[in-house]
N, C-alpha and C positions, 0 to 999 in steps of 0.2 A: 390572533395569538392562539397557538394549542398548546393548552394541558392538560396533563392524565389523571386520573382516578384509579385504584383497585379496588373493585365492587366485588363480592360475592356474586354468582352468578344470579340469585333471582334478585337483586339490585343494581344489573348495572342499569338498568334505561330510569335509575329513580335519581332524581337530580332536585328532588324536592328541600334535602336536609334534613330530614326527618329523625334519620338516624341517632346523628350530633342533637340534634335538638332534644330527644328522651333521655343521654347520657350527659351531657356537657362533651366540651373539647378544651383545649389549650384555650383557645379564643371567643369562646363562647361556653355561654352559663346553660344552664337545663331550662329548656322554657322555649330559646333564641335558636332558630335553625338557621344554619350554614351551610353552604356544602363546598368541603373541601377539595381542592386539586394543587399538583405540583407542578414546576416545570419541569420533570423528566421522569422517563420511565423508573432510573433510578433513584429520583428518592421517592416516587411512591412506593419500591421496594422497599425500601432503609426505613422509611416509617411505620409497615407493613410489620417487619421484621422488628423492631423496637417495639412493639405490642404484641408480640406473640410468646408464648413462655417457652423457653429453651428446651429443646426435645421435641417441638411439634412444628410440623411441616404442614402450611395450610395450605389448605384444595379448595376447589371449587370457584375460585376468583376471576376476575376478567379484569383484562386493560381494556378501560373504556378511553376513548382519548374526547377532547372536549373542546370545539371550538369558541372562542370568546373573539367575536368581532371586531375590527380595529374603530372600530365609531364606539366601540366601549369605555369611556373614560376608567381609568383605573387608579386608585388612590393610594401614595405607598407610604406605609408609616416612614417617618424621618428617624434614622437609625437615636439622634437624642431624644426621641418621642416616646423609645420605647422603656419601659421599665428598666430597672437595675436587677429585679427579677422574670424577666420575662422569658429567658430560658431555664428556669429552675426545672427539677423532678424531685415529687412530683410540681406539673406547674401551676400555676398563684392565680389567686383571683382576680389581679392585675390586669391578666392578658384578657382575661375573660371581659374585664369591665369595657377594654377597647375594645372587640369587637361587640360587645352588646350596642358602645354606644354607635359603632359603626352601622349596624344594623337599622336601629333606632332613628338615626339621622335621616337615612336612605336617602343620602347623594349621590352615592355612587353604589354600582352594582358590583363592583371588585376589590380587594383588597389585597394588595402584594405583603406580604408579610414573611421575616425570617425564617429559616427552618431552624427548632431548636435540634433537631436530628443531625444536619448536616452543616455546617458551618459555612459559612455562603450563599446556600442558597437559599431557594424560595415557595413558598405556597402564595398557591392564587385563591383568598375566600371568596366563593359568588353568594350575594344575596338572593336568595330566591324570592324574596316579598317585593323587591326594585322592579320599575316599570321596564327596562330593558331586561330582563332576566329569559322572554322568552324570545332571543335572539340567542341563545346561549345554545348552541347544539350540539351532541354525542355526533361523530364525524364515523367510528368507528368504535367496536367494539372487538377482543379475541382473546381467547382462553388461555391464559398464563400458566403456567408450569414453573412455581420457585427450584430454585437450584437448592438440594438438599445439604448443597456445603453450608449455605447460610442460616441454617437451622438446626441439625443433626448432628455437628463434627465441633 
């Protein structure tokens, strides 16, 4: 399966979680590293752009694209598994406790989980502590240029 990332350029080849794990994420607490990807170029856009403050056009990023192996077992929360808050803003300690305990568990190395951005679709969480995690590879990386309508107008 391929999913994408936008990294800042001196982060795309870090696939560690490092990031999320200094701040928190939606799905994870400060402590717990993840590292997030989507299925499509556009909504790593849209979630890109949902962090960014209005007037600022961000540089310097890269589509890193990410292959996750089909011998990957992949775990997807069951849409009644998920909270009644789990696409709040800002969002709950809720989501965060699921992926902590996902992490935690380390059964599986994936996680499909809702986009609260986008309604439909998906993020892929990889566990970077999981014994499969170093099958997990950058296929390709290249320098993105956001469209200024979705930030400037």
């Amino acid at each position: 399966m391929i999913v994408f990332r936008l990294a800042r350029s001196k982060y795309r080849n870090d696939l560690s979680g490092k990031g999320v794990e200094k701040t928190g994420g939606r799905w994870n607490s400060k402590g717990v590293a993840l590292f997030y990807t989507s299925e499509s170029r556009a909504l790593c856009t849209t979630e890109i752009a949902v962090h960014t403050p209005l007037g600022i056009l961000p540089k310097d990023f890269e589509l890193v694209t990410v292959d996750i192996p089909d011998t990957i077992k992949i775990f997807e929360l069951n849409h009644n598994d998920l909270p009644t808050d789990w696409n709040s803003i800002p969002h709950s300690g809720t989501t965060q406790e699921l992926g902590d305990s996902f992490v935690k568990e380390n059964k599986y190395a994936v996680i499909k989980v809702p986009s609260a951005v986008v309604q439909g679709d998906f993020n892929y969480l990889i566990n970077p502590n999981h014994k499969d995690f170093n099958k997990v590879k950058i296929v390709k990386k290249e320098k993105l240029d956001f469209d200024d309508q979705l930030f400037l107008k």
